[in-house]
C-alpha positions in Angstrom: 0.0 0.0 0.0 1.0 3.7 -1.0 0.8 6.1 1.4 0.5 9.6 -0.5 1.2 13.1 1.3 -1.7 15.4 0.7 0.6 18.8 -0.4 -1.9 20.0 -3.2 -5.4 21.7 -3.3 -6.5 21.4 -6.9 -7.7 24.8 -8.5 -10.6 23.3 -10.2 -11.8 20.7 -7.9 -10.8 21.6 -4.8 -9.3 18.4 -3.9 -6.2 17.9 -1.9 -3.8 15.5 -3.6 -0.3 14.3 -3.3 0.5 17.0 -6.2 2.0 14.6 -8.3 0.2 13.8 -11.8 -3.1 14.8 -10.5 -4.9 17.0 -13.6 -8.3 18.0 -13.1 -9.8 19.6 -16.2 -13.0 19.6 -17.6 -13.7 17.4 -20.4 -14.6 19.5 -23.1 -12.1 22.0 -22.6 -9.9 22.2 -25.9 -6.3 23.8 -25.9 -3.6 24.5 -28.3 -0.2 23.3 -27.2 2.2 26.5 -26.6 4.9 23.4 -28.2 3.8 21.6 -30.7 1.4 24.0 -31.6 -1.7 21.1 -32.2 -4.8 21.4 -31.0 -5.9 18.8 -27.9 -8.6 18.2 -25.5 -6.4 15.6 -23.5 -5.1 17.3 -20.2 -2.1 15.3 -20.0 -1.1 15.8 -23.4 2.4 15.8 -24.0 4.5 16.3 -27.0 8.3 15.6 -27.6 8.8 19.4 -28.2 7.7 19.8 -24.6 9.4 17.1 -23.1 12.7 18.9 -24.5 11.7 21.8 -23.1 11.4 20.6 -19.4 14.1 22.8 -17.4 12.1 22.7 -13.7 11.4 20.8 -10.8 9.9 21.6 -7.7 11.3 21.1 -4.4 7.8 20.1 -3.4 5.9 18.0 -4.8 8.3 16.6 -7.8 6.4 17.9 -11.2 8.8 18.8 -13.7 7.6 21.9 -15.8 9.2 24.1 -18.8 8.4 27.2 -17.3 9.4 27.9 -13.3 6.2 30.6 -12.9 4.2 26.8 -13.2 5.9 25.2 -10.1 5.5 26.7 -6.7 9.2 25.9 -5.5 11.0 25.5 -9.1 14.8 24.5 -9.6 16.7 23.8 -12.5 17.3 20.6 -13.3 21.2 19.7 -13.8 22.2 19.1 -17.0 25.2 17.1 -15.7 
């Protein structure tokens, strides 16, 4: 059995999670990836253009994001 840290109050939901992978988005919300530039209505969508653009962490809760202002405790990830 897991046992998950509740760090994480969703904004759209409201529902505390461990923070890590939790997405909460409504269905029929459609997006165009700032990336790949396709349009998606899949929350977890993720291109290799984005994957190659991952530069944070956070300190936190682990997710790993392109742009710091998305994490709330970001760090660069080595590139050693």
């Amino acid at each position: 059995m897991t046992d998950y840290v509740e760090t994480y109050k969703c904004p759209n939901c409201g529902i505390t999670a461990s923070g890590r992978g939790h997405l909460c988005h409504p269905v029929d919300a459609s997006h165009t990836c700032d990336f790949c530039k396709k349009g998606t209505k899949d929350p977890r969508h993720a291109c290799k253009e984005m994957v190659n653009a991952l530069e944070y962490v956070c300190k936190k809760c682990g997710r790993l994001a392109a742009y710091d202002s998305l994490l709330c405790e970001p760090e660069l990830i080595s590139q050693d």
